[in-house]
C-alpha positions as CSV (number, residue, x, y, z in Angstrom):
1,X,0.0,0.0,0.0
2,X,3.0,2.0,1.0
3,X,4.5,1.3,-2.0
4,X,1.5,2.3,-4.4
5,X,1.0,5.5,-2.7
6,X,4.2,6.6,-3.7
7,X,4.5,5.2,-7.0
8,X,1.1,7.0,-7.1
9,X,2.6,10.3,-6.2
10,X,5.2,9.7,-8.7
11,X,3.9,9.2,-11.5
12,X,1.2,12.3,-10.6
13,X,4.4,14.8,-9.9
14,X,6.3,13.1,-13.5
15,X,2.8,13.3,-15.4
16,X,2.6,17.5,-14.1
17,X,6.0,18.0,-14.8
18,X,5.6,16.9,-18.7
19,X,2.4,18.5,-18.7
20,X,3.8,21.8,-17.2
21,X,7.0,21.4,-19.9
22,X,4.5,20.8,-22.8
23,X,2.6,23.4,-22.0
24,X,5.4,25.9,-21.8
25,X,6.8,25.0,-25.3
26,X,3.8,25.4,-26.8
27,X,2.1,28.5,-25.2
28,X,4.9,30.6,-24.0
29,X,7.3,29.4,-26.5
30,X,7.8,33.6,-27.0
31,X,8.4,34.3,-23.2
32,X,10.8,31.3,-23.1
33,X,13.1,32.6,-26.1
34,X,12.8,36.1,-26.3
35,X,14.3,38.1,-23.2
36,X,14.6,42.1,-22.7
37,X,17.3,44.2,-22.4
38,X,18.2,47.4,-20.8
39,X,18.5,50.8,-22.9
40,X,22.5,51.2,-24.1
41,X,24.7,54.1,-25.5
42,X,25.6,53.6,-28.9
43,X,27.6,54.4,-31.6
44,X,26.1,54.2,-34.6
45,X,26.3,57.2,-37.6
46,X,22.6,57.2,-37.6
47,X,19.3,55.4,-37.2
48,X,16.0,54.9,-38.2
49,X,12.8,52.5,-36.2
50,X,10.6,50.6,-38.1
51,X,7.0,50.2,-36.5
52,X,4.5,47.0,-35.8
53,X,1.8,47.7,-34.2
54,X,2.6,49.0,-30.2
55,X,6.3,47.6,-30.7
56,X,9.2,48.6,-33.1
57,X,12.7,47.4,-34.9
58,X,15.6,50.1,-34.4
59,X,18.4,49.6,-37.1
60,X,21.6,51.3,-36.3
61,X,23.8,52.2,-39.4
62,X,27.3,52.6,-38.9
63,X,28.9,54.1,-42.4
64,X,32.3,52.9,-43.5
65,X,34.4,55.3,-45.2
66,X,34.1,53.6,-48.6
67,X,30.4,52.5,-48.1
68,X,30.6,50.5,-50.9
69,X,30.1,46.9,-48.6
70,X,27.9,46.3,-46.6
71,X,26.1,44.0,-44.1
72,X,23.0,43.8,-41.7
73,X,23.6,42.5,-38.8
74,X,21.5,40.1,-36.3
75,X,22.7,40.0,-32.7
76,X,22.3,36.9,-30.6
77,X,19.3,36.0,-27.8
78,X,21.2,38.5,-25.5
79,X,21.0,41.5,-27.9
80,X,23.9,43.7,-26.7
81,X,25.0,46.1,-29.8
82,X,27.7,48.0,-27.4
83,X,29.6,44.6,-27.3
84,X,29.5,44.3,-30.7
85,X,30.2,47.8,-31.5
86,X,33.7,46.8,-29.6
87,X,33.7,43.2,-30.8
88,X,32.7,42.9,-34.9
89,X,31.4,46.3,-35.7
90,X,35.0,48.2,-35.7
91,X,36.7,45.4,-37.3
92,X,34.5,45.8,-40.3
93,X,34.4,49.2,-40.4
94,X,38.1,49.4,-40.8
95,X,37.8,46.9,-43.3
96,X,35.4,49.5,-45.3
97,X,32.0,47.5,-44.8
98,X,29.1,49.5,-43.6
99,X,26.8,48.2,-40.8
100,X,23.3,48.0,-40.6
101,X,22.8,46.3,-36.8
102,X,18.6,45.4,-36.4
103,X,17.6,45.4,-32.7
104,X,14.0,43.9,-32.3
105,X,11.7,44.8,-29.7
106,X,12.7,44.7,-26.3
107,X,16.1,44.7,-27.6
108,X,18.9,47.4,-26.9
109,X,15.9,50.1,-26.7
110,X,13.7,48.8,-29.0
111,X,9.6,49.1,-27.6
112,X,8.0,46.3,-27.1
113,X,8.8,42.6,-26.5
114,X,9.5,40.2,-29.3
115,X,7.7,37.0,-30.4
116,X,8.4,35.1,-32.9
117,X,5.6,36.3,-35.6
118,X,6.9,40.0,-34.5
119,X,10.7,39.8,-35.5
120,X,9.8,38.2,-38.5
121,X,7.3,41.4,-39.8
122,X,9.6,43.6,-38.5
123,X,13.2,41.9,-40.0
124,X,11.6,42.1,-43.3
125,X,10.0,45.7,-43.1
126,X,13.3,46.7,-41.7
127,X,15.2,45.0,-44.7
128,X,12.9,46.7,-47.1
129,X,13.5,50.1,-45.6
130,X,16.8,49.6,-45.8
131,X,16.7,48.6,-49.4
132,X,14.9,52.1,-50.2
133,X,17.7,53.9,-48.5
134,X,19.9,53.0,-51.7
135,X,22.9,53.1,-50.4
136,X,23.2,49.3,-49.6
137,X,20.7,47.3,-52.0
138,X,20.0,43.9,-49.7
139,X,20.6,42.0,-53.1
140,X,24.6,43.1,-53.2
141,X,24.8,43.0,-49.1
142,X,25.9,40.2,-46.7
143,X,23.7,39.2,-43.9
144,X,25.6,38.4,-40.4
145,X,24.5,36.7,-37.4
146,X,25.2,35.2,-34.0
147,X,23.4,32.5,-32.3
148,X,19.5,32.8,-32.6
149,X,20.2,36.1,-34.9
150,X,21.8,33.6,-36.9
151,X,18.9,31.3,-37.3
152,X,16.7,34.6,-38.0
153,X,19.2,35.8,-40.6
154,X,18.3,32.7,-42.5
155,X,15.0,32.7,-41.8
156,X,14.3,36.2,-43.2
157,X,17.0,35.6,-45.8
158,X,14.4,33.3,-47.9
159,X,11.8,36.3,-48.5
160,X,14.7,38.6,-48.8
161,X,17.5,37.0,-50.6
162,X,21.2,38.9,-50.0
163,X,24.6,38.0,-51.6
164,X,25.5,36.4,-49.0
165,X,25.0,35.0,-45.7
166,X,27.9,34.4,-42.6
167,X,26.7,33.3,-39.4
168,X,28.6,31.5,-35.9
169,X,27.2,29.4,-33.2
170,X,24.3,28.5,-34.6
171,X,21.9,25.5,-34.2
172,X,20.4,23.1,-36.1
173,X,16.9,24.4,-34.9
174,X,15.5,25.7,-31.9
175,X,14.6,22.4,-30.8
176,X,17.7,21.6,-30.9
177,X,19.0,25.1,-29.0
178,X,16.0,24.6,-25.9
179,X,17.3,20.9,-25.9
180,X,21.2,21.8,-25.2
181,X,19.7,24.6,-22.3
182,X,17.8,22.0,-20.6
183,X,20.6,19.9,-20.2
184,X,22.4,22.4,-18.2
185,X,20.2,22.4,-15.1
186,X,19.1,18.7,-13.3
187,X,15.7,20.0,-12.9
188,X,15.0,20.5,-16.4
189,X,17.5,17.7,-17.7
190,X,14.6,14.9,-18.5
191,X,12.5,17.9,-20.0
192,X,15.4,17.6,-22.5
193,X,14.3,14.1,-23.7
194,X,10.8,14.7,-24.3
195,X,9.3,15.0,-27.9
196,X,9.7,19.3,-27.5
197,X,9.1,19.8,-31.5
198,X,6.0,18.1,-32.2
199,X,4.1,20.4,-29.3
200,X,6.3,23.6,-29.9
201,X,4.6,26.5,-31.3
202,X,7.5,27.6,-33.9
203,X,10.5,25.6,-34.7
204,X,12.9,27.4,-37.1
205,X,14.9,24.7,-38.6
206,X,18.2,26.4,-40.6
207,X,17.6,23.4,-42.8
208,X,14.2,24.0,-44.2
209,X,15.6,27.2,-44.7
210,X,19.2,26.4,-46.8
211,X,16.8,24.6,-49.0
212,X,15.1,27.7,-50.2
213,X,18.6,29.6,-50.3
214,X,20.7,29.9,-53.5
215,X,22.9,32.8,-51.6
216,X,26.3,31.8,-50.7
217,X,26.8,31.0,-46.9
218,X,28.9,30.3,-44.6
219,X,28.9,29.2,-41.1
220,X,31.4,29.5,-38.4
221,X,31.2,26.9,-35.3
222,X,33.2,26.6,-32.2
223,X,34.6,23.1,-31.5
224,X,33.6,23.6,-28.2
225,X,30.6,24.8,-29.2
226,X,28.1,24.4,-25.6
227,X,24.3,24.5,-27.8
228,X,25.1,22.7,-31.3
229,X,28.5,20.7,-32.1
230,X,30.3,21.5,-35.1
231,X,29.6,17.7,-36.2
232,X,25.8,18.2,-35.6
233,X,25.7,21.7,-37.7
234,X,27.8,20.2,-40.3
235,X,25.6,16.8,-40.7
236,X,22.7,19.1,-40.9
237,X,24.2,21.1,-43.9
238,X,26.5,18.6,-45.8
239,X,23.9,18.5,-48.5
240,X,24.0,22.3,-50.2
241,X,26.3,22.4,-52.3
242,X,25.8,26.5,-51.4
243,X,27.1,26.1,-47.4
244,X,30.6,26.1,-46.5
245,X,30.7,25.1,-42.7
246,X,33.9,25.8,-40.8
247,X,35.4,24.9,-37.3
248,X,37.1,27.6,-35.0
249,X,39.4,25.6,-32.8
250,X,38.9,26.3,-29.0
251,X,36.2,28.2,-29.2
252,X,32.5,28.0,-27.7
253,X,28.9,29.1,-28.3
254,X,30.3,32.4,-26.9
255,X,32.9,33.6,-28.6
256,X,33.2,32.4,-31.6
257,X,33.4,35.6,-33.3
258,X,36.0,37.0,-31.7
259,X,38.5,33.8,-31.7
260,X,37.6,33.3,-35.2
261,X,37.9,37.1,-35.8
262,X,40.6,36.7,-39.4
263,X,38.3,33.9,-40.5
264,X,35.5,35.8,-40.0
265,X,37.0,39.0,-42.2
266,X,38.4,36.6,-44.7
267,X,35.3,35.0,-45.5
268,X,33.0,37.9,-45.6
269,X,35.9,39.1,-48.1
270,X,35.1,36.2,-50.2
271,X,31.3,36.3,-50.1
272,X,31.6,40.5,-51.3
273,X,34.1,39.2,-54.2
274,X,31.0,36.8,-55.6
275,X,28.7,39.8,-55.7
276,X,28.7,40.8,-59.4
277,X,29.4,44.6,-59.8
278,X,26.6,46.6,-61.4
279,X,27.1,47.6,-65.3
280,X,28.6,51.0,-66.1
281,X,26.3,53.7,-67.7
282,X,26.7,54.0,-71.1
């Protein structure tokens, strides 16, 4: 009897515990990946918001000397553009590529929170804005990303197609990404094993996505990569013919960027010298 009641009592607190992890993925999916971020000092040469609704998209552009390259940028689930101004943005600058850094809402000053459905009306109004500008068509520009502003650069990159695409630390999906979190805690570890992307709300898979892609791209992974293993990222893209997937020795899901800082130059220097240089008036 002893015995039943707590098997009883078990199988009541496992049964709430999936129930409560289902639940999440699939309702607050949003709450789970988006986060906020405080209000920052930055940089940039100028800047314009692009509005959804109660909540907005601020793109900072940061003009090289040259301005004749350029890329947009997608920051990671942390946001953080005065990092990056310090981290990626200089580098490039001296380099002569102009930067077009999209911070979504709740992000960096943005209004708002993000969802899923929100960054994904706002990334492409923002990329259309930017294309009207003139100064940096999105059809001769370079999308970058980090982490989940990886996975969004080649999500938005299939309605709007750049020259090319570079991203690090990026995973397979977000299945994939909530899997690799869940294993960090003890708590949460047996959440990791359940079937999260039948029941979860939106599931950006950088596969789905490649497959829709003729742009050239290139993806830089840490070996010790904490979220997706540079074996797991490069089994998921070994098929296009398009993706060139490369491993940064010693690095992880964190800074990948900056260890691999000369491969990440050299590379986007490749990707510019693909884009076909307009005609000359006659």
């Amino acid at each position: 009897m002893f015995i039943q009641r707590i098997l009883s009592r078990f199988f009541l607190v496992a049964s709430l515990y999936v129930l409560a992890v289902l639940v999440g993925v699939r309702f607050f999916l949003d709450e789970l990946i988006f986060v906020t971020t405080p209000n920052v000092v930055t940089n940039e040469s100028s800047s314009f918001n692009v509005k959804a609704g109660a909540t907005e998209a601020i793109v900072r552009i940061y003009h090289a000397k040259n301005d004749d390259r350029c890329i947009v940028f997608f920051s990671g689930r942390n946001g953080g553009i005065p990092r990056y101004e310090k981290e990626i943005f200089e580098h490039l600058l001296a380099a002569g590529i102009s930067v077009y850094a999209i911070s979504f809402p709740g992000y960096d000053g943005a209004v708002g929170r993000s969802t899923f459905s929100s960054v994904t009306e706002l990334g492409n109004h923002a990329l259309v804005q930017i294309n009207k500008i003139g100064a940096c068509s999105i059809d001769k520009s370079v999308f970058v990303g980090r982490s989940l502003g990886g996975a969004l650069a080649v999500e938005l990159a299939v309605k709007n197609p750049p020259a090319g695409i570079l991203v690090d630390s990026i995973a397979p999906s977000l299945a994939v990404a909530i899997r690799a979190k869940l294993k960090q805690n003890w708590f949460t570890l047996p959440a990791a094993y359940l079937p999260l992307d039948v029941f979860m709300a939106f599931n950006p898979n950088v596969e789905t996505a490649l497959s829709k892609l003729n742009s050239k791209i290139v993806i830089l992974q840490g070996s010790q990569d904490q979220v997706a293993s540079y074996d797991e990222v490069a089994g998921a893209v070994s098929s296009f013919p398009n993706v060139k997937i490369i491993e940064v020795k010693g690095a992880n899901h964190s800074n990948a960027h900056i260890v691999g800082q000369n491969l990440y130059l050299k590379e986007l220097d490749h990707l510019f010298e693909n884009i076909v240089p307009p005609m000359p008036e006659i």
